[in-house]
N, C-alpha and C positions, 0 to 999 in steps of 0.2 A: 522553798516557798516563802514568799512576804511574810511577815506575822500574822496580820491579817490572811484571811480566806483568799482572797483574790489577786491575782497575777498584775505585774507592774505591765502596766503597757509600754515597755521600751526594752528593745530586747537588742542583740547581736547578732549576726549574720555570719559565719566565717567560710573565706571560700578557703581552703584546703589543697595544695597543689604542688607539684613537685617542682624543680627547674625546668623541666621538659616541658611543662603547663600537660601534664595530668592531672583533673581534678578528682575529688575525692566525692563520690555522693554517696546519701543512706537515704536506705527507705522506710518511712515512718512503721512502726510496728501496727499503732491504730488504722492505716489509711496506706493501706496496700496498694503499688501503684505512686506513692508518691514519693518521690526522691526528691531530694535536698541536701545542701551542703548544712554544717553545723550550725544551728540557731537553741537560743534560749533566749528566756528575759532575765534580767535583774532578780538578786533575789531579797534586796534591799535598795530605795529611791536612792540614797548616799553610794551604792557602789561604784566605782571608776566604771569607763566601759571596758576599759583593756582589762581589770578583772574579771567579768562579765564571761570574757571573750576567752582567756584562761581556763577560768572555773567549766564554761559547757564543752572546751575542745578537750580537757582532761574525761570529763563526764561522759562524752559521747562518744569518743574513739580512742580515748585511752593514751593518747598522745600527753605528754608532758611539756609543755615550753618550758624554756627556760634550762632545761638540762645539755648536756655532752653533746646529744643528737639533733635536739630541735631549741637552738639558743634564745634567748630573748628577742633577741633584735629579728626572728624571721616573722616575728607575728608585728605588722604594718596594718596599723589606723589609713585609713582611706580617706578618712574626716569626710564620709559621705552618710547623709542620712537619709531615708525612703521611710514615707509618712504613708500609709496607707489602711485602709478599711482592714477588720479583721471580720475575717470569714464568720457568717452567722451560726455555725457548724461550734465554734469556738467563744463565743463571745460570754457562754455562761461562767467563764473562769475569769473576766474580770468584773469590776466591780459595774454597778448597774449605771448604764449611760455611756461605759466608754465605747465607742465604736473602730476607735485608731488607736496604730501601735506606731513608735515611733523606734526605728532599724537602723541600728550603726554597722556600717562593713567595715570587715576586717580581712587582711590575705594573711595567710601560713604557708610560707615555702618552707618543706619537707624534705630531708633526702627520699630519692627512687627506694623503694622496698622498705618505709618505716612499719612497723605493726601496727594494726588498728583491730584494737578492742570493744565493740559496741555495744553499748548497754542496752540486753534483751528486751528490758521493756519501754524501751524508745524506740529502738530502729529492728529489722528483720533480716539485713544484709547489708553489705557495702560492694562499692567500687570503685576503679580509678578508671579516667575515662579522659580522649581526649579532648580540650578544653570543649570545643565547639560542639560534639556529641556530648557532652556533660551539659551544657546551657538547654541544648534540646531535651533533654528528660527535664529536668526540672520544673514541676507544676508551679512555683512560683513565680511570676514574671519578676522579681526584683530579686530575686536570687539568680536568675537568665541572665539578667541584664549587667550584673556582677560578674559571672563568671564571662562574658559575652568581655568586660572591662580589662579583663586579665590581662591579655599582654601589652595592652598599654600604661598597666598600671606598675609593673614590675622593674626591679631595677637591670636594667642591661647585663650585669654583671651577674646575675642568679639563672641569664640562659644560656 
């Protein structure tokens, strides 16, 4: 968390996926029913996003980039950002006035059968799903619309 009380409004997205394009979703532990692929925000304004993006996919599912299994180079900047309203449900965690968060995507090609460790009190479940039946759970539409981007966004060679 910020030093401050209140959560940076700019957070990470990561869709999570294999070669096959299975994506990876969790369902929030508070809000039963919703699934989504890996998000957080910043936990500092100065942070890179590509650490961001690290720091929540170690966090949430226990995945390590950068190791033997899951190298550096599978986690892909998108260099795409989704500006949208944050849910009123939500808004008392940042500071007073903000309304919008601003969302950088990220892709994570994974070997088929990597582990995922999910912090209980974040998520309540996980699973792998195929890409298009993954965008359809998804209560967020800019997370849909991410994974919906998948295989045009991948490099030829990772299918």
């Amino acid at each position: 968390m910020p030093s401050s009380a209140h959560k940076i409004p700019e957070s990470v997205l990561v869709v999570i996926h294999t070669p096959g394009l299975d994506v990876l979703l969790l369902e929030r532990a508070k809000q039963p029913g919703f699934w989504q692929s890996v998000t957080g925000s910043k936990d500092q304004t100065d942070e890179p996003w590509r650490a961001t993006a690290i720091r929540e996919v170690a966090e949430e599912t226990g995945i390590q980039v950068g190791g033997p299994a899951v190298p550096d180079g599978a986690l892909t900047d998108w260099a795409l950002e989704n500006v949208y309203e944050i849910y009123p449900v939500w808004r008392h965690r940042y500071a007073p006035g903000v309304t919008h968060n601003t969302e950088r995507v990220f892709g994570l090609c994974v070997p088929h059968g990597t582990p995922v460790h999910i912090a209980p009190n974040e998520h309540t479940q996980w699973v792998w799903l195929p890409w298009q039946e993954a965008a359809d759970r998804c209560f967020s539409p800019s997370n849909a619309e991410a994974i919906l981007q998948l295989p045009d966004r991948i490099a030829p060679k990772q299918r």
